[in-house]
N, C-alpha and C positions, 0 to 999 in steps of 0.2 A: 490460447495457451493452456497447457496444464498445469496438474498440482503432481505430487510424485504418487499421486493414489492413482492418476491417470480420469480426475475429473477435469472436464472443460470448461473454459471461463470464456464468456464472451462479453465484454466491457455494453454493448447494448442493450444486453440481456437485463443487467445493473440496474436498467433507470428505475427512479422511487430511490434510489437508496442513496448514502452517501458513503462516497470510498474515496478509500488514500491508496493511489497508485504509488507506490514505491519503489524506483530502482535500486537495483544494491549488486550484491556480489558477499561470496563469501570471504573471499580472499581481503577484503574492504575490512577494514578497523572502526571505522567510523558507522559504519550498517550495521556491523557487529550489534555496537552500543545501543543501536536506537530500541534496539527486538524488546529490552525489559519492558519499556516506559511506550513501547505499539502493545504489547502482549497486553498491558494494564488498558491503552484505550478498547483495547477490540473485546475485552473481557466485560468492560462499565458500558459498549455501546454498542456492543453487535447484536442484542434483540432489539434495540430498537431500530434497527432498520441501517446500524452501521458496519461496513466491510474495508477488510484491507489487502492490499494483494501485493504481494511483495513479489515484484519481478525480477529474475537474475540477469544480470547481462551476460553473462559470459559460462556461466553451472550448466550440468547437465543434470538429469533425473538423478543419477547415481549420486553425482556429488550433493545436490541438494538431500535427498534419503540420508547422506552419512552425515551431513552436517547436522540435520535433524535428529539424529541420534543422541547428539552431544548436545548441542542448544535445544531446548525448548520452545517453538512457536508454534504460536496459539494461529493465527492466520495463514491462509493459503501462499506456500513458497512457488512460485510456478517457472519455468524455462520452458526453452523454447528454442526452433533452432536457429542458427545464424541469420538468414534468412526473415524469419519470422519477426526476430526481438529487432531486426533492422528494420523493419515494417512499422513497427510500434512505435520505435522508437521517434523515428520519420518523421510519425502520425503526431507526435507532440513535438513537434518542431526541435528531436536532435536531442539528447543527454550528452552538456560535456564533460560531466563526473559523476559520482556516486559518491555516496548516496543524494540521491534527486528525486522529491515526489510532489505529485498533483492532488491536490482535495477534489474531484468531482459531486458536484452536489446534485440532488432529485434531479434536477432537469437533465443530468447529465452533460451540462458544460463545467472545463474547470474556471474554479472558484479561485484557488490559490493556487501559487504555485512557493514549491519550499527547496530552493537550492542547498545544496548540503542536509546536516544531519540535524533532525528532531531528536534536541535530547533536554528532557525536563532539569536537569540539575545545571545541564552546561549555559543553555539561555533560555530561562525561565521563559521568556517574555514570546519569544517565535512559538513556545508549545504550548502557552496560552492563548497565544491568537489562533492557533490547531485546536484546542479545545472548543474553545468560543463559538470559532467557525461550525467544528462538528455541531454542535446543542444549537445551533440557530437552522443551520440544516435540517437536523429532526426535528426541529419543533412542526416545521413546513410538512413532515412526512404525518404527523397525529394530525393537525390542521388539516390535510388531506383525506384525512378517513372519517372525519367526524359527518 
């Protein structure tokens, strides 16, 4: 998939690291919200070895670029064509809403899996088990290089 700069992502490319696969949509109210309290993890954890990819289901480059104009994220928004996000989608066994994301950790299996929306003020407790999770992750990526 890409990003609207027209960089390529390839989730195997990933291992060693740990990512939040993220569905969403812009149109979605609920993915909306999550982007402050992702922009905050991906800001405290992406040199250590943490990434987020925020896939659309439904956007195209264009509308993803305009939405980006207006909201701020800090992480790669990426689409894809019909085709494609079917593909994906597939591959983790089916999205039957959004927002819907996956923690993959170093090994590159997922870890968690988080239906609906990660939002730190609405249920503290699911974005602290997503914190948690990430920091036990990296600790395994520093343990690796030592």
């Amino acid at each position: 998939l890409n990003d609207g700069n027209d960089s390529l992502y390839i989730l195997s490319q990933m291992r060693g690291k740990v990512v939040l696969i993220n569905f969403w949509a812009t149109w979605c109210g609920p993915c909306r919200a999550e982007i402050p309290d992702f922009n905050e993890l991906y800001s405290e954890y992406n040199n250590q070895g943490f990434e987020i990819l925020g896939i659309s289901l439904s956007d195209s480059k264009k509308q993803l670029n305009d939405f980006s104009k207006v909201y701020a994220v800090k992480y790669p928004l990426l689409y894809g064509s019909y085709k494609e996000i079917d593909t994906i989608t597939r591959s983790y066994g089916g999205i039957p809403a959004v927002p819907w994301s996956f923690l993959v950790g170093v090994d590159g299996e997922i870890i968690k899996t988080f239906p609906g929306a990660i939002l730190k003020n609405y249920d503290p407790a699911t974005y602290q088990t997503l914190v948690s999770t990430i920091e036990s992750e990296i600790a395994k990526i520093s343990q690796s290089s030592e």
